[in-house]
N, C-alpha and C positions, 0 to 999 in steps of 0.2 A: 540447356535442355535439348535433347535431340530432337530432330522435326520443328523445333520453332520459327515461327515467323520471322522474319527477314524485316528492318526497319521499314523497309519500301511494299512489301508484302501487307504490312499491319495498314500504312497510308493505304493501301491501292486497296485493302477490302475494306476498312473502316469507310474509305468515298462510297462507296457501293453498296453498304447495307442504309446509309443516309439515301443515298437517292434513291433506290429499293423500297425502304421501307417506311421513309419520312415522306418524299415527297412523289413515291410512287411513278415513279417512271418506268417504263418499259426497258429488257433488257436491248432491246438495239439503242434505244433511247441513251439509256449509260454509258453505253459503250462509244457513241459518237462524240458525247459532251468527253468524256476521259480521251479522245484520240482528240479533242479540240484544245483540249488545255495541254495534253502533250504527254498524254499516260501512255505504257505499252504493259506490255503483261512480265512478270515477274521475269521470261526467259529472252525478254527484248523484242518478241511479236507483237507486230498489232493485235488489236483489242475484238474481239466479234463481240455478236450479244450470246454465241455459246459458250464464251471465255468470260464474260461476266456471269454468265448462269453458274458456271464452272466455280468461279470466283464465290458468288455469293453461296450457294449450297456447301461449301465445304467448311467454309467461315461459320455459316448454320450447325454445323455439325460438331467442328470443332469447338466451339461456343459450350453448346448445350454437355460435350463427354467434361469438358474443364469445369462445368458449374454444378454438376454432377454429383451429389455426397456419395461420397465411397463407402462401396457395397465389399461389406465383410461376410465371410465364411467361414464357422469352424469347425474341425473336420477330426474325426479321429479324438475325443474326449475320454481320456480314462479319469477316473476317481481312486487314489489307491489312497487305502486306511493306515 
């Protein structure tokens, strides 16, 4: 699938919507605990908490278009006898 997540991608936001969303931490907060256990960001940078915001809202996003039922159109309908 093009654009998919990267094995370390899917770890690195699956930690993030748990801390985020389970046990509510702030994003500098994630961001320090992920550079303490030894995370960096998918392109080998350290981690801010704009790189975890980053992190989590796209993961949001992508999330909600994948769970999404697919929205049909149809367009140009003839009937012929």
């Amino acid at each position: 699938m093009i654009g998919a997540y990267s094995d370390y991608q899917i770890e690195l936001s699956n930690k993030v919507l748990y801390l985020r969303d389970s046990l509510k931490l702030t994003y500098k907060a994630i961001a320090e605990y992920l550079i303490h256990k030894g995370y960096r960001s998918p392109r080998g940078c350290d981690l801010s908490s704009e790189s975890v915001f980053s992190i989590y809202k796209k993961r949001k996003i992508r999330d909600a278009r994948l769970q999404a039922p697919p929205q049909m159109r149809l367009d140009n309908i003839r009937i012929i006898d």
